[in-house]
C-alpha positions as protocol buffer text, in pm:
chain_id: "A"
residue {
  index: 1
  type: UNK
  ca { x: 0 y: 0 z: 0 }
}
residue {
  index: 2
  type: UNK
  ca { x: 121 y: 315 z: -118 }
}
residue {
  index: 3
  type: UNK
  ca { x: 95 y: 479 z: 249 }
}
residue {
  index: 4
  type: UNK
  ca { x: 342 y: 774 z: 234 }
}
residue {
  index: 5
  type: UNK
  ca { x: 24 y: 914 z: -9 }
}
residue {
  index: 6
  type: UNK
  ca { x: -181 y: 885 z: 264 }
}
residue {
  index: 7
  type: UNK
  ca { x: 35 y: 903 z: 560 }
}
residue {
  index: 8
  type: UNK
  ca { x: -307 y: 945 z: 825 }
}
residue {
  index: 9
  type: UNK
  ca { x: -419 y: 592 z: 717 }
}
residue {
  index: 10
  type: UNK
  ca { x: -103 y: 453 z: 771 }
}
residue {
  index: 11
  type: UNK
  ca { x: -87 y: 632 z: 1109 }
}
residue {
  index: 12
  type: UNK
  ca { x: -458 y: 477 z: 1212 }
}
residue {
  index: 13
  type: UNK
  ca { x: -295 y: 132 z: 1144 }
}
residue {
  index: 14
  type: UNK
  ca { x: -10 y: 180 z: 1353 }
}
residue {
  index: 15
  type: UNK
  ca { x: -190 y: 308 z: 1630 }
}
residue {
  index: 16
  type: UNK
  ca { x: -445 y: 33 z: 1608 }
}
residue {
  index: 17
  type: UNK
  ca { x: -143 y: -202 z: 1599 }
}
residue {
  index: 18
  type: UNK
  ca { x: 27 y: -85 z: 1909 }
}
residue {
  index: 19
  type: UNK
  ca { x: -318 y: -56 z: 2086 }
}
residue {
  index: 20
  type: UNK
  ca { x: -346 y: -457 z: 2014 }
}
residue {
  index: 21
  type: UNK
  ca { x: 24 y: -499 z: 2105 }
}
residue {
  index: 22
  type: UNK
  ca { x: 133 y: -638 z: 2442 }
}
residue {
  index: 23
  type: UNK
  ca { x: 163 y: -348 z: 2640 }
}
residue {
  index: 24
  type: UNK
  ca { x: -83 y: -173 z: 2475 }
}
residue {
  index: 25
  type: UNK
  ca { x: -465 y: -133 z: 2550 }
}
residue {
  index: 26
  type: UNK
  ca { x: -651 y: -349 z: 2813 }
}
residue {
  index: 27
  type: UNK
  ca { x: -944 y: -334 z: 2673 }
}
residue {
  index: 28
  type: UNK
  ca { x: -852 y: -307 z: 2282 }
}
residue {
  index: 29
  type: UNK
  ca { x: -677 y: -675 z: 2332 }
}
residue {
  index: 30
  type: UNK
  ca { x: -961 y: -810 z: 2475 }
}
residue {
  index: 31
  type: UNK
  ca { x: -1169 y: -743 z: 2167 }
}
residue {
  index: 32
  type: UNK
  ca { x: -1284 y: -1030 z: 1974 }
}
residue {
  index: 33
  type: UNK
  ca { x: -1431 y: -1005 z: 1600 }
}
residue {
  index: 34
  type: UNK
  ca { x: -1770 y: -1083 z: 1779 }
}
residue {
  index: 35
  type: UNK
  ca { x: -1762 y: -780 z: 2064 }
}
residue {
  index: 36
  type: UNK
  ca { x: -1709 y: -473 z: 1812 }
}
residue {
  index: 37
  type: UNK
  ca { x: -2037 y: -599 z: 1589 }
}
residue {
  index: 38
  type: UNK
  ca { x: -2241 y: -389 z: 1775 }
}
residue {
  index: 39
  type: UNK
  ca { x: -1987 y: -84 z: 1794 }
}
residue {
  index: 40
  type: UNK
  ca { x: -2013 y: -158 z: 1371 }
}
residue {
  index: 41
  type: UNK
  ca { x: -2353 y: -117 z: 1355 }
}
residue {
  index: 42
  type: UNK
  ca { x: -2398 y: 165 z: 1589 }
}
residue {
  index: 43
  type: UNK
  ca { x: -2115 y: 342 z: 1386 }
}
residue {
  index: 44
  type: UNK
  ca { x: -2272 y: 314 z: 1072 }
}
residue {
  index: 45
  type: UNK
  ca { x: -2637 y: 465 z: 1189 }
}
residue {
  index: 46
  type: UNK
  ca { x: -2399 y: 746 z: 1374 }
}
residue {
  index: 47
  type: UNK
  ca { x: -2253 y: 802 z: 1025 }
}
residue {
  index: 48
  type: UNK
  ca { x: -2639 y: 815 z: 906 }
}
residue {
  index: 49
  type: UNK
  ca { x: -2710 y: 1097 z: 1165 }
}
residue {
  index: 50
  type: UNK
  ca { x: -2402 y: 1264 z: 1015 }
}
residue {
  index: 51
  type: UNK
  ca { x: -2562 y: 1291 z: 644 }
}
residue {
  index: 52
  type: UNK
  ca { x: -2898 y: 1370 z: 794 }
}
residue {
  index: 53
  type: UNK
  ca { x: -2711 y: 1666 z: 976 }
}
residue {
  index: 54
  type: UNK
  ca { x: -2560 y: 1820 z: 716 }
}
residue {
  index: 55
  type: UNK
  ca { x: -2268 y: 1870 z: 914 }
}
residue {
  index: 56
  type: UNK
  ca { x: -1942 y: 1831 z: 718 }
}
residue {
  index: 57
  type: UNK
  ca { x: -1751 y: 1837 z: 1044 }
}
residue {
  index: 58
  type: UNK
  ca { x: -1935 y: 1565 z: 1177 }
}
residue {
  index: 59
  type: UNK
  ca { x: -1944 y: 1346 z: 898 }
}
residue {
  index: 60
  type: UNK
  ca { x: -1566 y: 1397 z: 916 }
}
residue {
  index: 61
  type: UNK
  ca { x: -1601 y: 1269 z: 1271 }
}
residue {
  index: 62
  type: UNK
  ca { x: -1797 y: 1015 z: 1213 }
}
residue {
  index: 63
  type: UNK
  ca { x: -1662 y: 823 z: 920 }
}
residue {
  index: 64
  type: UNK
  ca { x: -1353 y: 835 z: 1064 }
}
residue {
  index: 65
  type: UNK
  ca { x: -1510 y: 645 z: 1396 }
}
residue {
  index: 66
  type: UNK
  ca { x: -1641 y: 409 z: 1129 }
}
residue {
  index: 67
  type: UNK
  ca { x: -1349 y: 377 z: 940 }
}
residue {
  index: 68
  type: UNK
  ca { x: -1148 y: 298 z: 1312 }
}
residue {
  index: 69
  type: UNK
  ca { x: -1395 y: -11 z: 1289 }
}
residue {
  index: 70
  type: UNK
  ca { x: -1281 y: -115 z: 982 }
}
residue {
  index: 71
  type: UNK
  ca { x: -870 y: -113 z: 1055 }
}
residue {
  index: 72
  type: UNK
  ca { x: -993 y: -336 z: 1419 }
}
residue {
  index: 73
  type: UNK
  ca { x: -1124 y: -591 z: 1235 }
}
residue {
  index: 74
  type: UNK
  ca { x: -844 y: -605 z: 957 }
}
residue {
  index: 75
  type: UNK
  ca { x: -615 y: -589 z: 1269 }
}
residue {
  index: 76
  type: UNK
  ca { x: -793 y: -897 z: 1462 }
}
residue {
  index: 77
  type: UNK
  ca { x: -768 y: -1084 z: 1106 }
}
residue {
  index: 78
  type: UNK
  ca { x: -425 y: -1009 z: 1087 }
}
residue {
  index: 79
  type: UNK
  ca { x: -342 y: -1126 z: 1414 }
}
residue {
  index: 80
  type: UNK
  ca { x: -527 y: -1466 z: 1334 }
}
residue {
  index: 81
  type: UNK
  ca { x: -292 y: -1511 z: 1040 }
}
residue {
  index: 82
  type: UNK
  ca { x: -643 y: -1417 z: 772 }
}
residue {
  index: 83
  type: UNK
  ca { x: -583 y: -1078 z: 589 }
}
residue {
  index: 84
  type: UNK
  ca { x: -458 y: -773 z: 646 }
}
residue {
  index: 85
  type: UNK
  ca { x: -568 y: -431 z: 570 }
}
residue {
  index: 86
  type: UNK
  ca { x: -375 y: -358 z: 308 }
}
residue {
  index: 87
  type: UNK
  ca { x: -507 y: -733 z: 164 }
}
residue {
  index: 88
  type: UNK
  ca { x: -856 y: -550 z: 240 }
}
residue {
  index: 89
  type: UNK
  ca { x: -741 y: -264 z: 37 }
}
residue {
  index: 90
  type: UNK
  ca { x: -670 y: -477 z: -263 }
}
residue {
  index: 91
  type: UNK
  ca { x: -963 y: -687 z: -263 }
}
residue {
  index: 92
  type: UNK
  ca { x: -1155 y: -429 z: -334 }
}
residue {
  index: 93
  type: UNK
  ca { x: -969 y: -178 z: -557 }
}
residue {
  index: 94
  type: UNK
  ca { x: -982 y: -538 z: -781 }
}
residue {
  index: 95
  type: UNK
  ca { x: -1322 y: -532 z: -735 }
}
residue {
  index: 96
  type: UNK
  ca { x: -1389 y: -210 z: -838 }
}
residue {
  index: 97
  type: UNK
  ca { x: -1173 y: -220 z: -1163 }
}
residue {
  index: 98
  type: UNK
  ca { x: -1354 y: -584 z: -1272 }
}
residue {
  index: 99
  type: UNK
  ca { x: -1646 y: -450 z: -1187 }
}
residue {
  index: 100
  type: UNK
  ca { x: -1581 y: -141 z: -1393 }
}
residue {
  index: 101
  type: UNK
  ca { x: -1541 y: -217 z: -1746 }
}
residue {
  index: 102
  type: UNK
  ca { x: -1714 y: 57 z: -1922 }
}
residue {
  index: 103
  type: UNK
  ca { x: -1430 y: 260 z: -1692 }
}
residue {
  index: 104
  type: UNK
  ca { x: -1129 y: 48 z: -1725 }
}
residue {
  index: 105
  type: UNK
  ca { x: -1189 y: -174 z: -2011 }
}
residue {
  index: 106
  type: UNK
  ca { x: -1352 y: -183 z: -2344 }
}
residue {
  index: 107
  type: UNK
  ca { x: -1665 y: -251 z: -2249 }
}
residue {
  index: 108
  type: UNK
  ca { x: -1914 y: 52 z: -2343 }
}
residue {
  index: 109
  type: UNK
  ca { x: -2238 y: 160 z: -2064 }
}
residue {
  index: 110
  type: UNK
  ca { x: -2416 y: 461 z: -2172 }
}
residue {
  index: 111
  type: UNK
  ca { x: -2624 y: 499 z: -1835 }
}
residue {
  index: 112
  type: UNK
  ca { x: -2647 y: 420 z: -1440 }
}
residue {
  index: 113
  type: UNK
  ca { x: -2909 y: 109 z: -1603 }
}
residue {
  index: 114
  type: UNK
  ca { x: -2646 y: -46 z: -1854 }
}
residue {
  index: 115
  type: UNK
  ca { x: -2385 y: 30 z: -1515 }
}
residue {
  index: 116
  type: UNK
  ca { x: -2574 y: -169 z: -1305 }
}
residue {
  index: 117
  type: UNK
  ca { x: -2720 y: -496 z: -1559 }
}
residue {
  index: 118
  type: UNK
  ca { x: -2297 y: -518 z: -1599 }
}
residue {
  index: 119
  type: UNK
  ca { x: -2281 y: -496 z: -1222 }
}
residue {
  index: 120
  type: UNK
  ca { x: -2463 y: -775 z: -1166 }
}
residue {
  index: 121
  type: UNK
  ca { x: -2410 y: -973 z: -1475 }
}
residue {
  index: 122
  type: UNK
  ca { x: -2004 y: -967 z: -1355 }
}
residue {
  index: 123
  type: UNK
  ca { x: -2108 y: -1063 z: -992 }
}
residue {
  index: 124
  type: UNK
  ca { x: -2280 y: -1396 z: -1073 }
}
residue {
  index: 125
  type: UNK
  ca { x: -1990 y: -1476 z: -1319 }
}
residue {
  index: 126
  type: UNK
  ca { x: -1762 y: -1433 z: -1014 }
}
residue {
  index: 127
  type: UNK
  ca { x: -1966 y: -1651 z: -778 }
}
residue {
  index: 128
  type: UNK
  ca { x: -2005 y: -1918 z: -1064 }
}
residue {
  index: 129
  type: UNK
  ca { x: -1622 y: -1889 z: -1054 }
}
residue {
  index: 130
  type: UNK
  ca { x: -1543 y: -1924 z: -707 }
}
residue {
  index: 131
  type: UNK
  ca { x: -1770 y: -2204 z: -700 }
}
residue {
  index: 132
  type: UNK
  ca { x: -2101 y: -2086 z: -581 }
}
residue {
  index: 133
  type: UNK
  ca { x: -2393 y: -2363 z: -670 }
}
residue {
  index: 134
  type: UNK
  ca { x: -2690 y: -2208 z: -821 }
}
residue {
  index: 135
  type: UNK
  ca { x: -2611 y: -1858 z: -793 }
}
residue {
  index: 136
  type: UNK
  ca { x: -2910 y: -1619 z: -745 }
}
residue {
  index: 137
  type: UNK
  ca { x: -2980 y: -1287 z: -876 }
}
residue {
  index: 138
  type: UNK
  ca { x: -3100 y: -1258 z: -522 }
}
residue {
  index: 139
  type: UNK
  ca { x: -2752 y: -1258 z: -361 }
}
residue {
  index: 140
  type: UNK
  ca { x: -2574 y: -1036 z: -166 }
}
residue {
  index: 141
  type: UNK
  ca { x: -2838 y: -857 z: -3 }
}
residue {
  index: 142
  type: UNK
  ca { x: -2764 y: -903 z: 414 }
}
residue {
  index: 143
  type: UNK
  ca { x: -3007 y: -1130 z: 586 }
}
residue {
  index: 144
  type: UNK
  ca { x: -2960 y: -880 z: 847 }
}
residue {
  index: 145
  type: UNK
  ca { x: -3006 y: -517 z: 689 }
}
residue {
  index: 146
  type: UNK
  ca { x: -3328 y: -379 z: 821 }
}
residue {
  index: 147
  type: UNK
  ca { x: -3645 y: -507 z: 677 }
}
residue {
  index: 148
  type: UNK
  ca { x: -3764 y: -217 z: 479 }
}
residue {
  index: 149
  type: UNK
  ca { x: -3421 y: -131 z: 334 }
}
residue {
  index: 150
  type: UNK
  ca { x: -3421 y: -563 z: 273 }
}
residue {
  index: 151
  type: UNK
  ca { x: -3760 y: -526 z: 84 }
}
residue {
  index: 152
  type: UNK
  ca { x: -3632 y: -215 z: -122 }
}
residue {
  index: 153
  type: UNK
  ca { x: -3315 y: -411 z: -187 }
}
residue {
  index: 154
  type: UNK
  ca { x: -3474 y: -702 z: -303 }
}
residue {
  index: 155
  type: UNK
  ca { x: -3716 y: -574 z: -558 }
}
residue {
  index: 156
  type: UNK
  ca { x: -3436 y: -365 z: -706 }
}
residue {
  index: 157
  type: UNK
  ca { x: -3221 y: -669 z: -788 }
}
residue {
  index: 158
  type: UNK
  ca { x: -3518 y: -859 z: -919 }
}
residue {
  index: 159
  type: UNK
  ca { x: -3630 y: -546 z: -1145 }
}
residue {
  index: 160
  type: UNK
  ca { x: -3260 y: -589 z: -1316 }
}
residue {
  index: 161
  type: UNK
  ca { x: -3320 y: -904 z: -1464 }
}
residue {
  index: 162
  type: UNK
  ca { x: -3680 y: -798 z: -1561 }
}
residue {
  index: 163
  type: UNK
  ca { x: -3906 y: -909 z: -1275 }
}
residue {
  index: 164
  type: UNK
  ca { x: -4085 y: -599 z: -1246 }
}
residue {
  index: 165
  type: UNK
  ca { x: -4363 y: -380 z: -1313 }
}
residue {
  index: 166
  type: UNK
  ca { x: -4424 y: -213 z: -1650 }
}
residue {
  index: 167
  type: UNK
  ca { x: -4531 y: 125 z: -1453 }
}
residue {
  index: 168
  type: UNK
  ca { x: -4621 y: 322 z: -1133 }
}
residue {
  index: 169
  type: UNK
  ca { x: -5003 y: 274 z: -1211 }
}
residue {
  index: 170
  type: UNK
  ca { x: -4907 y: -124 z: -1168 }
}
residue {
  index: 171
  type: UNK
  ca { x: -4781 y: -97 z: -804 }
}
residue {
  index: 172
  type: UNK
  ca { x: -4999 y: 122 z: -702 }
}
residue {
  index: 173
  type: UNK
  ca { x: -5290 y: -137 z: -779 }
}
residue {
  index: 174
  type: UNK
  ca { x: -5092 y: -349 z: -627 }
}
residue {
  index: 175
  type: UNK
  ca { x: -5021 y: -158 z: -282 }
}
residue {
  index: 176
  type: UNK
  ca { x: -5459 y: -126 z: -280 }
}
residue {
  index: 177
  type: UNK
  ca { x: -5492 y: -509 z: -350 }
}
residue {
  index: 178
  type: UNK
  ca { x: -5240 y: -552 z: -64 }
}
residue {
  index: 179
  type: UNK
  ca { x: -5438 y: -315 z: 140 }
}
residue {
  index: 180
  type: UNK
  ca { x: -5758 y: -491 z: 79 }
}
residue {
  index: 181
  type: UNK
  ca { x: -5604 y: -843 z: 201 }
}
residue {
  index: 182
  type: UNK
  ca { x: -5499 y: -653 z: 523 }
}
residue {
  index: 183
  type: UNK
  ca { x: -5834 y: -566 z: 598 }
}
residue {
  index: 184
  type: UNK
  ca { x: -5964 y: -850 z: 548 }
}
residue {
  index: 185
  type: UNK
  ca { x: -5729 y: -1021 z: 750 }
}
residue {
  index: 186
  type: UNK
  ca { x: -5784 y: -788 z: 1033 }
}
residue {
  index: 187
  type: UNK
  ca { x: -6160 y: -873 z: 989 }
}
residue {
  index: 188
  type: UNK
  ca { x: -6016 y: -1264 z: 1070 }
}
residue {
  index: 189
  type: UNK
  ca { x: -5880 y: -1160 z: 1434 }
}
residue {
  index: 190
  type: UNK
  ca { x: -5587 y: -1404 z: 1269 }
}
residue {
  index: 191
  type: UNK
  ca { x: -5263 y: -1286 z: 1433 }
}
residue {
  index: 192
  type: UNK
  ca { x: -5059 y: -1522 z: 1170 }
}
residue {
  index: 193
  type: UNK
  ca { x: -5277 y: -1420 z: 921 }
}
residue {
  index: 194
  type: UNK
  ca { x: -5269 y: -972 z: 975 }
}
residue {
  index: 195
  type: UNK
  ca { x: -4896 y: -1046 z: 1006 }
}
residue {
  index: 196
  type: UNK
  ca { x: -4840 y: -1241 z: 673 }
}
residue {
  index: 197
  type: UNK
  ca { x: -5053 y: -926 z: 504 }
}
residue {
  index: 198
  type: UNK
  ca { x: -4910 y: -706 z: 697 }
}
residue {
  index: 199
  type: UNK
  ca { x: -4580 y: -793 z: 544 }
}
residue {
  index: 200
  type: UNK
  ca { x: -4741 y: -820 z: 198 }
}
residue {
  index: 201
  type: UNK
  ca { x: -4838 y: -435 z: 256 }
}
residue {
  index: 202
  type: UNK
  ca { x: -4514 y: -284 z: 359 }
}
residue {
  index: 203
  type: UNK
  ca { x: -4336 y: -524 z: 67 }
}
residue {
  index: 204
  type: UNK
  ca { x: -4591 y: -384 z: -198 }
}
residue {
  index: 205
  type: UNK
  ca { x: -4474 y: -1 z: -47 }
}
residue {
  index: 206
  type: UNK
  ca { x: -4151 y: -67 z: -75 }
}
residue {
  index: 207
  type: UNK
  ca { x: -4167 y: -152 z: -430 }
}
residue {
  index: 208
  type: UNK
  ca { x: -4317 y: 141 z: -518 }
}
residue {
  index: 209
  type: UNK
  ca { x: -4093 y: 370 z: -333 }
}
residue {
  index: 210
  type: UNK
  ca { x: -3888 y: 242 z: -616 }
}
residue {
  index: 211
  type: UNK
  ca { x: -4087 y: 353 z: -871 }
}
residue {
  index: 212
  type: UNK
  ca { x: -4112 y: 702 z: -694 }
}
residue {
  index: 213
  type: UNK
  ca { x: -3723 y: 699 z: -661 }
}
residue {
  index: 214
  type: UNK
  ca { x: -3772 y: 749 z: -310 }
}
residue {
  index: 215
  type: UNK
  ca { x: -3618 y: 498 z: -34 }
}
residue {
  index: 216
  type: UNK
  ca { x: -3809 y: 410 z: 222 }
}
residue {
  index: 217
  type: UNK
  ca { x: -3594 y: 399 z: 468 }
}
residue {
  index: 218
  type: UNK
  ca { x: -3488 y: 736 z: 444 }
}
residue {
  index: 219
  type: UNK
  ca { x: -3856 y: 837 z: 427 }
}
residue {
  index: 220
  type: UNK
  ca { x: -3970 y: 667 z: 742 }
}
residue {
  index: 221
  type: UNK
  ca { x: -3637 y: 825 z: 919 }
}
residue {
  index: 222
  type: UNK
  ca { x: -3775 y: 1127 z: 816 }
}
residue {
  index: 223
  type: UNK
  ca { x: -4160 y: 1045 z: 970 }
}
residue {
  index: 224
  type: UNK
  ca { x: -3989 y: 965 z: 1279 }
}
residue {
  index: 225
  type: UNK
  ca { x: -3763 y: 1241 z: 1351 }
}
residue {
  index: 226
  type: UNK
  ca { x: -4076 y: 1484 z: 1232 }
}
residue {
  index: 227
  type: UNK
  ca { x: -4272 y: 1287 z: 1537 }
}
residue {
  index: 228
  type: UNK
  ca { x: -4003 y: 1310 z: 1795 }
}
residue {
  index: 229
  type: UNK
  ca { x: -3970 y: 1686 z: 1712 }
}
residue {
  index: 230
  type: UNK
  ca { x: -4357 y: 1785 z: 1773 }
}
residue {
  index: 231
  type: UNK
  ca { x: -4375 y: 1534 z: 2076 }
}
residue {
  index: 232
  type: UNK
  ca { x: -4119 y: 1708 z: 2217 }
}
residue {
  index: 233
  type: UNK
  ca { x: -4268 y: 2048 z: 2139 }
}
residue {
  index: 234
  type: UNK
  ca { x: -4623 y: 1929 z: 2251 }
}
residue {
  index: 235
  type: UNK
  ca { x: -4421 y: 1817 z: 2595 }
}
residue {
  index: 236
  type: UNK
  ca { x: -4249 y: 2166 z: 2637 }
}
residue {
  index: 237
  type: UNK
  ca { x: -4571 y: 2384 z: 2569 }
}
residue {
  index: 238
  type: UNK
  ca { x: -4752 y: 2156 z: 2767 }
}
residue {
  index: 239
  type: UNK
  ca { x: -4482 y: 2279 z: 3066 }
}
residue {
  index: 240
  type: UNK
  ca { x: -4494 y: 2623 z: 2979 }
}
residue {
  index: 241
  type: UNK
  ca { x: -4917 y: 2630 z: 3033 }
}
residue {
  index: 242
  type: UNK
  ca { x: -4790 y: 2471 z: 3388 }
}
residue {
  index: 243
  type: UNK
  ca { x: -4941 y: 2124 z: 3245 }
}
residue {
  index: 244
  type: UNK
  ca { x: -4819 y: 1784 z: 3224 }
}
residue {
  index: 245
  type: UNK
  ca { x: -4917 y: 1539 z: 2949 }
}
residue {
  index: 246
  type: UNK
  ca { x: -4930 y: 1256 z: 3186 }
}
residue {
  index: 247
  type: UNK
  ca { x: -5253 y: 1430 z: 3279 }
}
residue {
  index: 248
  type: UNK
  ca { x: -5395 y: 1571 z: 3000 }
}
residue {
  index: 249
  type: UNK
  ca { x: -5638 y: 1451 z: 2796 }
}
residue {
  index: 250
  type: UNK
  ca { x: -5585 y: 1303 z: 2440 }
}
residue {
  index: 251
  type: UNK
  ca { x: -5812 y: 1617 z: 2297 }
}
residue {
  index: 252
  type: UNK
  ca { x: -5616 y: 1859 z: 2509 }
}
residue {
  index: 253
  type: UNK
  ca { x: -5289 y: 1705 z: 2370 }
}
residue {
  index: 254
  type: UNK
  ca { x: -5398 y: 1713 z: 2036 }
}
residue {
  index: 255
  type: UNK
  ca { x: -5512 y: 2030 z: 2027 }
}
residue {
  index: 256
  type: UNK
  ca { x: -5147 y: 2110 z: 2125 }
}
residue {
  index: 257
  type: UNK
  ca { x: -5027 y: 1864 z: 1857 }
}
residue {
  index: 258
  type: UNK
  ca { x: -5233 y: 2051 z: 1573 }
}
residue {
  index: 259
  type: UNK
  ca { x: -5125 y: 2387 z: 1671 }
}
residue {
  index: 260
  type: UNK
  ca { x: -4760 y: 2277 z: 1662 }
}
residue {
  index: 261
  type: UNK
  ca { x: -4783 y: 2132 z: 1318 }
}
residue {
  index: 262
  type: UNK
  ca { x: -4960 y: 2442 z: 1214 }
}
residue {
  index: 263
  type: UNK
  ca { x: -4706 y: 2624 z: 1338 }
}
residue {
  index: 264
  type: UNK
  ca { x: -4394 y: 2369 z: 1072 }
}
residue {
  index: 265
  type: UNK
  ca { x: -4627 y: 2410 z: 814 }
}
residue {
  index: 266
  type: UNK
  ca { x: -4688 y: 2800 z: 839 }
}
residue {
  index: 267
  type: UNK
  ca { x: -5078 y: 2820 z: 904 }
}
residue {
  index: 268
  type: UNK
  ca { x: -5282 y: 2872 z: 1201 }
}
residue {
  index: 269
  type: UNK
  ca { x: -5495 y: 2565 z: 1327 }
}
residue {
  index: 270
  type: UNK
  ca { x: -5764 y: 2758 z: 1437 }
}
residue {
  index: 271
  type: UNK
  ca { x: -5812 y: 2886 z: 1059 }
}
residue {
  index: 272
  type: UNK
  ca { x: -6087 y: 2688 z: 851 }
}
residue {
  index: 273
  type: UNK
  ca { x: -5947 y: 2402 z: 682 }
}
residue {
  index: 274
  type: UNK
  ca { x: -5570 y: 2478 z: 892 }
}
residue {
  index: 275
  type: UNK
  ca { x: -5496 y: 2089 z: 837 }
}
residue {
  index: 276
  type: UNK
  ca { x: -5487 y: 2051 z: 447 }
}
């Protein structure tokens, strides 16, 4: 690795190194692959936050937290005799050049479609290579990503070989036939049976979230953090009319609630038709 381009990363991996030496860290030696999974996955949501932010700074911050996960793993492997980081490195600068023909081959791709058919088309060749049985153009979507991101991932990879809807109008039939079953599901008093359409529901949304180029992940992020925000606010005017919510009534609180949104969305909620 060429590291006297990037000095800093060589200087990460050196201080991770001594950390995991004898003499180093208590607590850094006594890491196993296993302990820092959660520390991974909370880093990458804390790099989320970052991007939601809009704080260059703390993006800075935080991928660099993230990226500290990253050189402890490589470092454990290395230490186990597996890989090391600049193996890590390599593996996937190859992986980026094979997978990059239209870049650094002859291959032509005239848009982010062609880009990605290629993508995958290259990807099964390499499992068939290394030996995978009955490769799947399915694969390589985590078993554990979160379920709406898994649903959204899903019906992308099956839209590039064609499994897909012709058009919006499709899907969104779809997403009422969906809602339909859940009703009538509901109407069962079927736990098993609301859950299976409940799925069906939230499957048929994600899919058009694709077709609206909108992912739903990000979208119900955004719902949440919009509810935490005017909870919050409903719990702080609440305390500044010398009330507490624990007491109040669900009109009281929602009268709160709807002047609070009024107040985001730049209307009063005690003008006609305020919630449109």
């Amino acid at each position: 690795m060429e590291r006297e381009r990037h000095p800093e990363f060589g200087r990460l991996v050196s201080i991770m190194a001594r950390l995991r030496s004898p003499g180093g860290c208590p607590w850094d030696r006594a890491q196993k692959r296993e302990d820092l999974k959660p520390y991974l996955v909370e880093e990458t949501y804390e790099v989320l936050d970052a991007i939601e932010s809009g704080d260059p700074a703390k993006l800075r911050e935080e991928l660099g937290d993230l990226l500290l996960q990253v050189v402890f793993h490589a470092r454990i492997a290395e230490e186990e005799g597996a890989f090391t980081v600049e193996e890590v490195c390599r593996s996937i600068n190859e992986k980026l050049v094979r997978r990059h023909p239209h870049v650094f081959g002859e291959v032509r791709a005239d848009s982010p479609e062609e880009v990605l058919q290629n993508w995958e088309a290259i990807k099964k060749e390499e499992k068939r290579e290394n030996g995978a049985s009955d490769p799947s153009a399915l694969d390589g979507v985590p078993r554990a990503l979160p379920a709406l991101l898994k649903a959204y991932r899903l019906g992308q990879k099956a839209a590039r070989v064609g499994f897909d809807w012709e058009e919006r109008r499709q899907v969104e039939d779809k997403v009422r036939e969906e809602w339909d079953e859940l009703r009538e599901a509901v109407a069962t008093g079927r736990k098993d049976l609301i859950r299976e359409e409940l799925g069906d529901f939230l499957f048929a949304l994600a899919n058009l979230s694709r077709f609206l180029d909108v992912d739903p992940e990000d979208a119900l992020q955004l719902s949440n953090a919009k509810f935490q925000r005017r909870f919050r606010a409903l719990e702080t005017e609440a305390r500044q009319e010398g009330r507490d919510i624990h007491g109040m009534t669900l009109a009281e609180m929602d009268t709160l609630w709807e002047r609070i949104k009024g107040r985001e969305r730049g209307y009063s909620s005690e003008l006609p038709f305020g919630d449109a």
